[in-house]
C-alpha positions in Angstrom: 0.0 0.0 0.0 1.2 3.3 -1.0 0.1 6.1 2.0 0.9 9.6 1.9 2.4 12.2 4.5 1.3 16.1 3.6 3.5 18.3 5.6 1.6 21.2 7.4 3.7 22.5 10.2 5.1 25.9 8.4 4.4 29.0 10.4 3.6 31.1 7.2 5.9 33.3 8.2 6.4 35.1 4.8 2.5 34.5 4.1 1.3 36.7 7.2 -1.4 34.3 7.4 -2.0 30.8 7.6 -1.9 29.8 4.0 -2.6 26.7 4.1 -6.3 28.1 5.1 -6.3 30.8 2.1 -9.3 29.9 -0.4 -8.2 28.4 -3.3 -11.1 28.2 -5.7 -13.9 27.1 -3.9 -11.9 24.7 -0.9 -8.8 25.7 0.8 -5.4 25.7 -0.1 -5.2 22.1 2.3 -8.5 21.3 1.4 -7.4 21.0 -2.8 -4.0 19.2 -2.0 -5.8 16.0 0.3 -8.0 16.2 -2.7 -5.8 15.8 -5.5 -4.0 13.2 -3.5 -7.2 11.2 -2.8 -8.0 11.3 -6.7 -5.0 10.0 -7.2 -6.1 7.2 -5.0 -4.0 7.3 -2.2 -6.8 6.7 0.9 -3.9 6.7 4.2 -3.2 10.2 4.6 -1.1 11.9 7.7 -1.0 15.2 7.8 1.2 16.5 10.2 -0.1 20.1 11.7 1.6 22.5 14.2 -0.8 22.7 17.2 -4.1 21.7 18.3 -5.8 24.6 17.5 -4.4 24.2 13.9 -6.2 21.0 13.5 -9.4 21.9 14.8 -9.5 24.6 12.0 -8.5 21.7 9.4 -11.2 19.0 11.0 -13.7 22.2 10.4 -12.2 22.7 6.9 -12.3 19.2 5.8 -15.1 17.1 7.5 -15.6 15.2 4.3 -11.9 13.8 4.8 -10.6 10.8 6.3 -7.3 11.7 7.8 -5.3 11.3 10.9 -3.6 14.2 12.1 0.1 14.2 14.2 0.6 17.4 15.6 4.7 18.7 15.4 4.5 21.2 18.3 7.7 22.2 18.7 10.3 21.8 15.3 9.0 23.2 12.3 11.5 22.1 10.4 10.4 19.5 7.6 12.7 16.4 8.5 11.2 17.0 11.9 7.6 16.5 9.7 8.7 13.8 7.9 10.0 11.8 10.7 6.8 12.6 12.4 4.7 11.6 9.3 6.8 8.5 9.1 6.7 6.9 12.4 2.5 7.4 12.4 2.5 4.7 8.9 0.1 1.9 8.8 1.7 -1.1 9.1 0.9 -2.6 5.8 2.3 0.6 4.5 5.2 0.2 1.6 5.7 3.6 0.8 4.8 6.5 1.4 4.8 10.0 -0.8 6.2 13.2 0.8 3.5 15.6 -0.1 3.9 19.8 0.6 0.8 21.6 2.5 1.6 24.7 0.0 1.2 23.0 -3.7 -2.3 23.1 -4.1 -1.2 23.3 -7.7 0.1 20.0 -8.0 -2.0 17.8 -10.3 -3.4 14.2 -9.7 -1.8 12.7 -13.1 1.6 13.5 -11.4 0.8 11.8 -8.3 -0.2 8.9 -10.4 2.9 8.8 -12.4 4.9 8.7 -9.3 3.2 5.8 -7.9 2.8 3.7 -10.9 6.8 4.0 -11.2 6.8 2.7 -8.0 4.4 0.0 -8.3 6.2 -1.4 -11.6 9.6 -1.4 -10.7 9.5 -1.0 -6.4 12.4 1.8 -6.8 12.8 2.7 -2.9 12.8 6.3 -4.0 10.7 8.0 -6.8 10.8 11.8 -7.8 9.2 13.8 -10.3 10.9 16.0 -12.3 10.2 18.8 -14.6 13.1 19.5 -16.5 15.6 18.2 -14.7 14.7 19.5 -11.3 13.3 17.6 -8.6 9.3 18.6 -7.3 7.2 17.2 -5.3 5.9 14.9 -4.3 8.5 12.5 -3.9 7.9 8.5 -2.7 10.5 6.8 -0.6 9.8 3.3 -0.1 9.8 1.9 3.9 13.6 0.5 3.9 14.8 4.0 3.6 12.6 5.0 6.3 15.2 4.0 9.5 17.8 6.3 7.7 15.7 9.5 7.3 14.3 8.7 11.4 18.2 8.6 12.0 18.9 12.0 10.7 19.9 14.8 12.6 18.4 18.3 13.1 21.7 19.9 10.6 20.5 17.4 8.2 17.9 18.2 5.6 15.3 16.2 3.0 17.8 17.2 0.2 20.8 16.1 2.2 18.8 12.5 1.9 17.8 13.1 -1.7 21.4 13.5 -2.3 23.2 11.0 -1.0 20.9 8.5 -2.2 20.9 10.5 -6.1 22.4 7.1 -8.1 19.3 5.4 -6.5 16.9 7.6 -7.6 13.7 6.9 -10.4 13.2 9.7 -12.0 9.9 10.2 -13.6 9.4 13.3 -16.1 6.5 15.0 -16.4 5.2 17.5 -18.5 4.0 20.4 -15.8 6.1 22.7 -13.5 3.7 22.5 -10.4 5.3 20.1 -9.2 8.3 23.2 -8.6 5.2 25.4 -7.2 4.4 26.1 -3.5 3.3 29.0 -2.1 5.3 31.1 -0.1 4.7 34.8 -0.1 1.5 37.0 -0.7 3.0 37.2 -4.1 2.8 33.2 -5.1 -0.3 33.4 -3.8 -1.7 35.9 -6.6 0.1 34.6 -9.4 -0.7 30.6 -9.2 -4.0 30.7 -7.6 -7.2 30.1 -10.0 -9.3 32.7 -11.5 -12.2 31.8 -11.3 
């Protein structure tokens, strides 16, 4: 089974707000990312918030969802996410994509593409890429999971990516939003929809 980790423990610093919470269309900017993963068909979610009071406001935001929420209180770092998001796996869980909070532009058919590598060749790590650079989200496959739980704080998701880059599955895709998040006021205006 393929599960997937949405990390959601930013502070939005740069936003001003919590962006995540921003409309985007007619859901949320959280809301349209656990959607486009579900229709992908990925049904084991984690989303890993930063407080309580941050989940309450996603459980109000997305009541039609079924997800289990782990909160990261105190690191907002993303290895500190992804550890977090890693150690709350099902047990029948084989991998698991690492999904941003912020790319509610991020399209199912990518999603797919990513998993469907995975299912036909079981790579233990799978990244999309849009000419030549590596987006999100990524899939690492559960016997890589001890050595990103072993990482240290200095250490970082592209340290990992690295050092395992001969390893790597690339698949290309057609679409830059899997390069997009959102980041400043100023992301927010130029990728969200129009209508």
């Amino acid at each position: 089974m393929i599960s997937a980790i949405i990390l959601a423990a930013g502070k939005s610093v740069r936003m001003r707000e919590n962006k995540l919470l921003m409309k985007w269309g007619d859901k949320t900017v959280i809301e349209k990312v656990i959607q486009t993963i579900q229709e992908a068909g990925i049904e084991d979610i984690v989303l890993v918030t930063n407080d309580k009071l941050q989940v309450t406001s996603y459980k109000l935001q997305v009541t039609n969802y079924d997800l289990r929420f782990t909160i990261n209180a105190t690191n907002h770092e993303m290895l500190s996410s992804i550890k977090l998001g890693l150690q709350n796996q099902n047990v029948t869980t084989e991998a698991t994509l690492i999904c941003l909070g912020d790319q509610p532009q991020i399209e199912s058919r990518s999603v797919v593409a990513v998993c469907e590598a995975y299912q036909k060749n079981k790579s233990k790590l799978v990244v999309p890429s849009y000419h030549k650079r590596r987006g999100h989200p990524w899939l690492v496959a559960k016997p890589l999971w001890n050595e990103i739980l072993g990482m240290t704080e200095n250490e970082s998701p592209r340290d990992f990516l690295n050092k395992h880059a001969d390893e790597i599955e690339y698949v290309n895709v057609d679409t830059p939003t899997i390069l997009q998040d959102l980041d400043t006021p100023e992301d927010y205006l130029k990728y969200k929809p129009s209508v």
